[in-house]
GUDREN-704273 format. One record per residue (C-alpha): residue number from 1; residue in three letters; chain; x, y, z. Coordinates in steps of 0.25 Angstrom, whole numbers. Layout:
<pos->NUM code->Ala unit->A x->X y->Y z->Z>
...
//
This chain:
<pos->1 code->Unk unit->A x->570 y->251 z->596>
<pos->2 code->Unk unit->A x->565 y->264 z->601>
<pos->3 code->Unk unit->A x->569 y->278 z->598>
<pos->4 code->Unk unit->A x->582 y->283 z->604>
<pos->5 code->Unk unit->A x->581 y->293 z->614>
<pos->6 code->Unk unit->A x->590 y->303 z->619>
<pos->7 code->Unk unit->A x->595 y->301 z->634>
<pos->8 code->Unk unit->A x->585 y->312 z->640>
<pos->9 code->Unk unit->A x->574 y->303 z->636>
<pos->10 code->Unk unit->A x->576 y->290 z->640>
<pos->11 code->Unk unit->A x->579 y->296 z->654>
<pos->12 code->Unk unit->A x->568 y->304 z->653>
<pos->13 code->Unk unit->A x->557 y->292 z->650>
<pos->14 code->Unk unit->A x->564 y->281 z->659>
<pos->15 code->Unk unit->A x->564 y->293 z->669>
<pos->16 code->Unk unit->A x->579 y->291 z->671>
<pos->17 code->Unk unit->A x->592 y->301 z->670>
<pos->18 code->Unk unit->A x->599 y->302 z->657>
<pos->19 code->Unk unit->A x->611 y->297 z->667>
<pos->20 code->Unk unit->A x->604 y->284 z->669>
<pos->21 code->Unk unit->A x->601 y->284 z->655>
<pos->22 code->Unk unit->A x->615 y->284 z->651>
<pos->23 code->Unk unit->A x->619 y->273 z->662>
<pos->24 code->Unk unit->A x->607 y->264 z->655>
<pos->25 code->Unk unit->A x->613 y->266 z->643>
<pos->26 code->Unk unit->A x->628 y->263 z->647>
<pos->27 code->Unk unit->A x->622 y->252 z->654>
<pos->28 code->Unk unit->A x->615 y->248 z->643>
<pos->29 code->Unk unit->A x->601 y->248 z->647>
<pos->30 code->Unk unit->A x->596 y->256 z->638>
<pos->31 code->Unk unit->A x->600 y->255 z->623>
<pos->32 code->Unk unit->A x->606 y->267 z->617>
<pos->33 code->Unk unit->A x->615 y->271 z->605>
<pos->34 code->Unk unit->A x->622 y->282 z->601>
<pos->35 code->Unk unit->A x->616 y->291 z->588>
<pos->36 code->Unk unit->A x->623 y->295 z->576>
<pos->37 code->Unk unit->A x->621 y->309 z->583>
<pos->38 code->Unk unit->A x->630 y->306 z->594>
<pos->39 code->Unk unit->A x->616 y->306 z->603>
<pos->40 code->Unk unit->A x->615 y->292 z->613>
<pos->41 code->Unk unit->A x->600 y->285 z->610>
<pos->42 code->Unk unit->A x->593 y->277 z->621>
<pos->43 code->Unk unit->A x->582 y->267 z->616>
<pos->44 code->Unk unit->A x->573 y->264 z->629>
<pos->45 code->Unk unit->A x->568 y->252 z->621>
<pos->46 code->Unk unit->A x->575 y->240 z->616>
<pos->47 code->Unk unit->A x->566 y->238 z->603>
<pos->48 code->Unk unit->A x->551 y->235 z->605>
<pos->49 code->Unk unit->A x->548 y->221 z->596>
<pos->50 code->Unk unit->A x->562 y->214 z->601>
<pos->51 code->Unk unit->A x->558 y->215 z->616>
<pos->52 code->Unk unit->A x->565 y->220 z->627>
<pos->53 code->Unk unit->A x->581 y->216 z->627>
<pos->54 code->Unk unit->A x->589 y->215 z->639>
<pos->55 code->Unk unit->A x->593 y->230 z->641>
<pos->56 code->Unk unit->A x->578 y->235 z->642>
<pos->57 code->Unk unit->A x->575 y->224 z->651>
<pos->58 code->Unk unit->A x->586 y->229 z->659>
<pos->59 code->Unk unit->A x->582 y->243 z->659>
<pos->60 code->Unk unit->A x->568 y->240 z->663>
<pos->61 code->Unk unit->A x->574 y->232 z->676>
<pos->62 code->Unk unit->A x->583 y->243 z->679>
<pos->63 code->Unk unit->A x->570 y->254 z->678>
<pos->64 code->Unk unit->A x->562 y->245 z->686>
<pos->65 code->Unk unit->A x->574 y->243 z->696>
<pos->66 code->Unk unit->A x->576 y->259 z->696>
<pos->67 code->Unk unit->A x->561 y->262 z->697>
<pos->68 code->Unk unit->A x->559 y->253 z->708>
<pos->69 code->Unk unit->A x->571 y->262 z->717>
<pos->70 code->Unk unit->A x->566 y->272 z->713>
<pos->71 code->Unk unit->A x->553 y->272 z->719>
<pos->72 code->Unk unit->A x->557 y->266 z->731>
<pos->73 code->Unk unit->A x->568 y->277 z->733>
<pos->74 code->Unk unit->A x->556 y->285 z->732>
<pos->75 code->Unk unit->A x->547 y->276 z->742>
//
């Protein structure tokens, strides 16, 4: 599994808000877990050798779906 990130980054490489970061989480479309330090961890990856598992195939369905409005709201 990849490193955990904070909630800045993850929106900040899938080029979202951290809002929309949160609603991934709570809709369980990203993985995430909560550190000792009290600090919520996003893991963009569900864990290399194992392939993908069903929550990262959704995600990258939804960021196609978003990506797709998005550039014909800008068309």
């Amino acid at each position: 599994m990849d490193e955990g990130l904070t909630l800045r980054e993850p929106a900040i490489r899938l080029g979202a808000s951290e809002v929309a970061i949160r609603k991934r989480v709570a809709r369980g479309t990203l993985l995430s877990e909560l550190g000792a330090d009290g600090q919520r961890y996003i893991y963009l990856n569900g864990g290399g050798d194992e392939g993908a598992d069903a929550s990262s195939t959704r995600e990258s369905e939804a960021l196609r779906s978003e990506r797709a409005a998005l550039i014909e709201c800008q068309g």
